[in-house]
C-alpha positions as CSV (number, residue, x, y, z in Angstrom):
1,X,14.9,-42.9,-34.0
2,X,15.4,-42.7,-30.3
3,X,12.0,-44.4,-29.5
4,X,12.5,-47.4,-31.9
5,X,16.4,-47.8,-30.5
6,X,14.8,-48.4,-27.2
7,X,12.4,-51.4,-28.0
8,X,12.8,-54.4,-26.5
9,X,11.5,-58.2,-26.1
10,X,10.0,-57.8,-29.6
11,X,8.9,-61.2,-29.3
12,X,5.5,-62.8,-30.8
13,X,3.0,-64.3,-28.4
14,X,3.4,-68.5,-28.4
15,X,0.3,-70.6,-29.9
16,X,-2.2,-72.2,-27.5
17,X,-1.7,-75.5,-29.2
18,X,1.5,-76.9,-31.5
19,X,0.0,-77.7,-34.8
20,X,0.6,-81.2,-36.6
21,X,2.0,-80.5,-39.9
22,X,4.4,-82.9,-42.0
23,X,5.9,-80.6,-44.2
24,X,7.5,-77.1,-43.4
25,X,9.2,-74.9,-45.5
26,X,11.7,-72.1,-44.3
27,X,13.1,-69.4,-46.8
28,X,16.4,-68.1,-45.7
29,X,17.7,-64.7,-47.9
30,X,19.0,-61.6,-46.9
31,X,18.5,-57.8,-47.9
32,X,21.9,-55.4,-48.8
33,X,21.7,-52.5,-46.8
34,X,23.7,-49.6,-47.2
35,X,25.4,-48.0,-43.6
36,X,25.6,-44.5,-42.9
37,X,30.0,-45.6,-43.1
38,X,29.6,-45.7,-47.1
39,X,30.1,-49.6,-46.7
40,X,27.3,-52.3,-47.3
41,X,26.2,-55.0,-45.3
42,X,23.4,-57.8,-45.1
43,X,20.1,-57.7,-42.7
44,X,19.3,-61.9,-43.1
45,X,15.4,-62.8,-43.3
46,X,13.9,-66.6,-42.6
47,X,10.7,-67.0,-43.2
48,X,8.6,-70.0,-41.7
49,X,5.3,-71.3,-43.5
50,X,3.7,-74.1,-43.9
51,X,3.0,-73.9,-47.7
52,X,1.4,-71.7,-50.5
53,X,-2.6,-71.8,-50.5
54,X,-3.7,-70.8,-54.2
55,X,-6.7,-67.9,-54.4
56,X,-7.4,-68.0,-58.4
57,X,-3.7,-66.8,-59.5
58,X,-2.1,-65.4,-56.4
59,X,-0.9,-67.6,-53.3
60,X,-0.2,-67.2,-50.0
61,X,1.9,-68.7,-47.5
62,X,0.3,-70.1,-45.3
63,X,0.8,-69.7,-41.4
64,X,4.2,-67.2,-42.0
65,X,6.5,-66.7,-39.6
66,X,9.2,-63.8,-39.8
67,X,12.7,-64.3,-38.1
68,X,15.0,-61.2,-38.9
69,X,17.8,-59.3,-37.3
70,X,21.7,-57.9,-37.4
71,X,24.9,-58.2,-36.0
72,X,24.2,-61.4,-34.5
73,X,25.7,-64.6,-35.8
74,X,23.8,-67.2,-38.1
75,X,24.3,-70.2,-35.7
76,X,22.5,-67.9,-32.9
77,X,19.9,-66.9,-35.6
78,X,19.4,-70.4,-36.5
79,X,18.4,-71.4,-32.8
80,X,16.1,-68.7,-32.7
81,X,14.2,-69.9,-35.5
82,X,14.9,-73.6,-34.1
83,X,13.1,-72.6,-31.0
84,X,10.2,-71.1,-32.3
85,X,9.6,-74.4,-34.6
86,X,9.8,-76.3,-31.2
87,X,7.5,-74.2,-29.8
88,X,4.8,-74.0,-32.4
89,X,5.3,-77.8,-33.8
90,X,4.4,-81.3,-32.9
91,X,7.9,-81.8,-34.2
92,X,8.0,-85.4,-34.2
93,X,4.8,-85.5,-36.8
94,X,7.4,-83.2,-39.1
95,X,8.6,-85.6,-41.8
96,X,10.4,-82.9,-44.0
97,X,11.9,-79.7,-43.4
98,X,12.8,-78.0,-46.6
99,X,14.9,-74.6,-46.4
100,X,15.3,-72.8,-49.7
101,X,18.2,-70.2,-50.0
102,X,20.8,-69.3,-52.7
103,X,22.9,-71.6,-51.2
104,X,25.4,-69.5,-49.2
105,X,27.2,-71.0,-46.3
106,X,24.9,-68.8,-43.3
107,X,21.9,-70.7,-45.0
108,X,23.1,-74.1,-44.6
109,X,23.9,-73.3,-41.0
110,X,19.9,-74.0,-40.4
111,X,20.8,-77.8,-41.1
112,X,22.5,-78.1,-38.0
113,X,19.8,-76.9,-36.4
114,X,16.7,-78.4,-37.7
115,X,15.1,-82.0,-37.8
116,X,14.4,-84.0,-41.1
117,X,16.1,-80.6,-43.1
118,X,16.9,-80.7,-47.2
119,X,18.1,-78.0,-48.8
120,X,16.6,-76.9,-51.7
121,X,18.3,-74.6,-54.1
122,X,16.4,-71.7,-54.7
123,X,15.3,-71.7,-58.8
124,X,15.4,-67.6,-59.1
125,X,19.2,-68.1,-57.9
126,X,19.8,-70.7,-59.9
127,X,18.2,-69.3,-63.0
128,X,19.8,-65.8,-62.4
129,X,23.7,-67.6,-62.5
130,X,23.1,-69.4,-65.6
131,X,21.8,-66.6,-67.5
132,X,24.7,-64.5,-66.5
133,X,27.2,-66.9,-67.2
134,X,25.7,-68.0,-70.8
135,X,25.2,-64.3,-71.4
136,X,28.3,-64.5,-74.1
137,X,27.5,-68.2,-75.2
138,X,23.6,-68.0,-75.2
139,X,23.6,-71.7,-76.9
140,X,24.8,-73.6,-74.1
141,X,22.1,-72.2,-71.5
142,X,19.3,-74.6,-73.3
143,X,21.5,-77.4,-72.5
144,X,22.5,-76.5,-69.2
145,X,18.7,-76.2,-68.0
146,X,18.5,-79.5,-69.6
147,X,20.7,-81.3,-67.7
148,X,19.4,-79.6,-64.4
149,X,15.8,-80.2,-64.8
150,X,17.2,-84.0,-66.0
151,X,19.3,-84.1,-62.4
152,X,22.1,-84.9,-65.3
153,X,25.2,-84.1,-63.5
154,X,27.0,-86.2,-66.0
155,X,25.9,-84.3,-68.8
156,X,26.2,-80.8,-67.2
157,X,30.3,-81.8,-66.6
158,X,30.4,-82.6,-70.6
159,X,28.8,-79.5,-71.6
160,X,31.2,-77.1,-69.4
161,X,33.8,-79.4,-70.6
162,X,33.1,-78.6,-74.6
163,X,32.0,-75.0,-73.1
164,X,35.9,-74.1,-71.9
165,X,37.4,-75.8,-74.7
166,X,36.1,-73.3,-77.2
167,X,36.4,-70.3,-74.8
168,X,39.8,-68.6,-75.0
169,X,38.9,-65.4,-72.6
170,X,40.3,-66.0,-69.6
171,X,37.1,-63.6,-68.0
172,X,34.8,-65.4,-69.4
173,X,36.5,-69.3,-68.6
174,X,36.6,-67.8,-65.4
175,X,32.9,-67.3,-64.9
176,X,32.4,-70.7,-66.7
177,X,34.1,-72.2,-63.7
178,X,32.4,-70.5,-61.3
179,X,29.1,-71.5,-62.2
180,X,30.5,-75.4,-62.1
181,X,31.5,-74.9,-58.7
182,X,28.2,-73.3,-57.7
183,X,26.2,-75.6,-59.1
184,X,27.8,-78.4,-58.1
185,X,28.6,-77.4,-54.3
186,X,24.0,-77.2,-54.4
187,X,23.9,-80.0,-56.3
188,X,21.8,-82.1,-53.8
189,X,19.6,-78.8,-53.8
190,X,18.9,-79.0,-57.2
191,X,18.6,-82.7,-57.0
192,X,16.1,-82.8,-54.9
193,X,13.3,-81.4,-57.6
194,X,13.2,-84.7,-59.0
195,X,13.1,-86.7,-56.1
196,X,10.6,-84.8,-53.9
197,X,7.4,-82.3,-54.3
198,X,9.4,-79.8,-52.5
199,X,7.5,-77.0,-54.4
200,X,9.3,-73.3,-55.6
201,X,9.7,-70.2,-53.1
202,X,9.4,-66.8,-53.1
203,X,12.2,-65.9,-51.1
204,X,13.2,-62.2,-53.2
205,X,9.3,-61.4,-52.7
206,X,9.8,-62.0,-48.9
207,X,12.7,-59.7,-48.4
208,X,11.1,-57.1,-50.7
209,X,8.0,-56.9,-48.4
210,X,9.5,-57.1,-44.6
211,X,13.1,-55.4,-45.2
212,X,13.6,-53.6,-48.7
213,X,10.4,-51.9,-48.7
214,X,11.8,-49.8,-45.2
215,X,15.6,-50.7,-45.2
216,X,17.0,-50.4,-48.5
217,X,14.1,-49.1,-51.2
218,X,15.3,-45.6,-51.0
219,X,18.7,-44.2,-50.5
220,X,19.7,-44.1,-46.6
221,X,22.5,-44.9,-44.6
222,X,22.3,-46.9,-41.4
223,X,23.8,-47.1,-38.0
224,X,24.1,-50.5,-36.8
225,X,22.1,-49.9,-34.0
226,X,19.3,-48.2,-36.0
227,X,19.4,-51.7,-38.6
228,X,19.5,-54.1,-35.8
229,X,16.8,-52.2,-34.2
230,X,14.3,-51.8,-37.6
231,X,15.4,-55.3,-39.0
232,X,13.6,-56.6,-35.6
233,X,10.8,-54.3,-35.7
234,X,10.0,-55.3,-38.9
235,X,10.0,-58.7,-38.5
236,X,7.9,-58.4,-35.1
237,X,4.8,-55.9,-37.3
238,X,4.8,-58.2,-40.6
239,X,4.3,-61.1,-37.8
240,X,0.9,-59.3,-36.8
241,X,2.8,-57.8,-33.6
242,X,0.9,-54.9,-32.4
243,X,3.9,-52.1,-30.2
244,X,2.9,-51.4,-27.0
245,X,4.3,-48.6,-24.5
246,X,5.7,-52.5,-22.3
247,X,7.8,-52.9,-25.5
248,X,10.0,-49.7,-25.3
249,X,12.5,-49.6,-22.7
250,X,12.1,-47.2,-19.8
251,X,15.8,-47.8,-17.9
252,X,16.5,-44.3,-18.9
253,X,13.1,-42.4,-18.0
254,X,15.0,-41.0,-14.4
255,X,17.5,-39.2,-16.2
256,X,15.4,-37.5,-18.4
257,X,16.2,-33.8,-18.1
258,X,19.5,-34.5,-17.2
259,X,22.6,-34.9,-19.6
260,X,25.8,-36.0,-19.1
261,X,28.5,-35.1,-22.3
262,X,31.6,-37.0,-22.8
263,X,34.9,-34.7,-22.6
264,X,35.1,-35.4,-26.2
265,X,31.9,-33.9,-26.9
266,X,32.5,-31.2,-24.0
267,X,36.1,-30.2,-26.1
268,X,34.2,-30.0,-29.7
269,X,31.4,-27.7,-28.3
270,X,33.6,-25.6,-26.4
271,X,35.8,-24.9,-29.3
272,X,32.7,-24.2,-31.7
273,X,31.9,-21.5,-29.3
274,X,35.2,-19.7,-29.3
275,X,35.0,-19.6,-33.2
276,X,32.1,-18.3,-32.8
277,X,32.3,-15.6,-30.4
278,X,35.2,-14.0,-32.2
279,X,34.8,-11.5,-35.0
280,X,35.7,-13.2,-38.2
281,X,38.4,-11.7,-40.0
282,X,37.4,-8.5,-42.1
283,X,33.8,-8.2,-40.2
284,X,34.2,-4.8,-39.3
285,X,34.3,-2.4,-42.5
286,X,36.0,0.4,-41.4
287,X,39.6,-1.8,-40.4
288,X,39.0,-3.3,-43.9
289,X,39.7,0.5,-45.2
290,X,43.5,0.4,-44.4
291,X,43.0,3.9,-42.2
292,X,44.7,4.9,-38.8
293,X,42.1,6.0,-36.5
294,X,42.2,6.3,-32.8
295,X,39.4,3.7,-32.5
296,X,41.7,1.6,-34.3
297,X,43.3,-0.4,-31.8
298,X,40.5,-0.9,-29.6
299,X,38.2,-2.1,-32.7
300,X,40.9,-4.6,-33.3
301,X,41.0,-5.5,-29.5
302,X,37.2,-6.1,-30.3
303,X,37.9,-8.3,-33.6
304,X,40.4,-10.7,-31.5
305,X,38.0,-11.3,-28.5
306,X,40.5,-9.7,-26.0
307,X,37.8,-7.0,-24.0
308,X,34.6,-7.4,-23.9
């Protein structure tokens, strides 16, 4: 834990040459993590490529680039990843950046930092709040996907309409509205399916791979330093980054041997050592007898710390 605290400038060796490409695609998602507080929190994850190459059934991206860390804002995150696309691209031969995401507002963030960017709603998202919200009324979800794979936003406002006429639960009316305002808040990311070959994206397998698999797969708690410190190590290894002894920070190496304890730490130590020291009440057997002896009051003496 110590070691991996200390790592620093975790930061993945520039290309020779900036590569031509016309189309790049950037997957933004993020992992829940639980901290060792008993709250939850979210490690973000974008992930750069340049498409999926197909081997028989499987794909893979190709040319991946991981970006990942925590407690840093997304506008700062954003650059980062802005600067590494700068750095690896002929970025005037780019002619479309698309970044898939869920749609949440630390996603769209990257569109103020990118050239030529379209957002494109991510389809397991998308899927996964139309099932939950048709779960009750199963024979409007046909006609919703309808409508969406159609770009119909015309015909997706007439079917909620009819939808919350005939729903009397105010639960339910309520999730019926919030699936309107999701969709239609991403509607140009949904739009954009028909209009462009902007492809799917596999942002849940991403996150599973670099961050659940360590952060969130089994039950832990966190520190914030810890998570900031993993999320980033993470990213660096599953980037082909090889740790080396430069990487770990050596500011503290002429200290080592010596310790220096805050007063707070001095207070609880001292105090754990005077509970301790004493006798605990009813140790000895013979003063738990009830009998007058002359050893008496000098055993007691001995319970109560008072002579040594």
């Amino acid at each position: 834990m110590q070691q991996v605290r200390k790592l620093n400038r975790l930061e993945t060796k520039p290309v020779n040459r900036k590569r031509n490409v016309k189309i790049l695609h950037l997957e933004a998602d993020e992992d829940h993590v639980s901290l060792q507080n008993g709250t939850n929190t979210i490690v973000p994850l974008i992930s750069v490529h340049e498409g999926v190459e197909r081997n028989g059934k499987r794909g893979r991206c190709k040319n991946i680039h991981y970006i990942s860390s925590y407690g840093i804002k997304a506008e700062d995150l954003w650059r980062t990843a802005a600067e590494w696309i700068y750095n690896t691209y002929e970025t005037d031969s780019i002619e479309r950046i698309y970044l898939h995401g869920d749609g949440a507002s630390w996603i769209k963030k990257g569109m103020e930092e990118l050239p030529n960017v379209r957002m494109v709603l991510d389809r397991y998202h998308l899927n996964k709040a139309v099932m939950e919200a048709t779960s009750s009324h199963p024979k409007y979800r046909k006609k919703i996907f309808n409508a969406l794979r159609n770009c119909d936003q015309k015909a997706f406002k007439d079917i909620v309409k009819t939808w919350l006429n005939e729903t009397a639960d105010t639960k339910k009316r309520t999730k019926i509205r919030q699936l309107k305002t999701y969709i239609l808040n991403n509607w140009d990311g949904i739009q954009v399916y028909g209009e462009e070959n902007c492809t799917g994206s596999c942002t849940e397998g991403h996150v599973s791979h670099v961050l659940s698999a360590r952060l969130s797969s089994r039950p832990m708690g966190w520190s914030k330093p810890g998570l900031k410190a993993m999320a980033e190590l993470r990213a660096f290894v599953c980037n082909g980054g090889k740790l080396e002894a430069a990487h770990i920070s050596q500011k503290n190496e002429r200290n080592r041997g010596r310790y220096t304890l805050s007063k707070k730490v001095l207070k609880k130590a001292a105090k754990q050592f005077e509970e301790t020291a004493i006798e605990s009440r009813g140790n000895i057997p013979i003063l738990r007898q009830g009998k007058v002896i002359p050893l008496f009051g000098t055993l007691t003496l001995m319970k109560n710390g008072s002579i040594l």
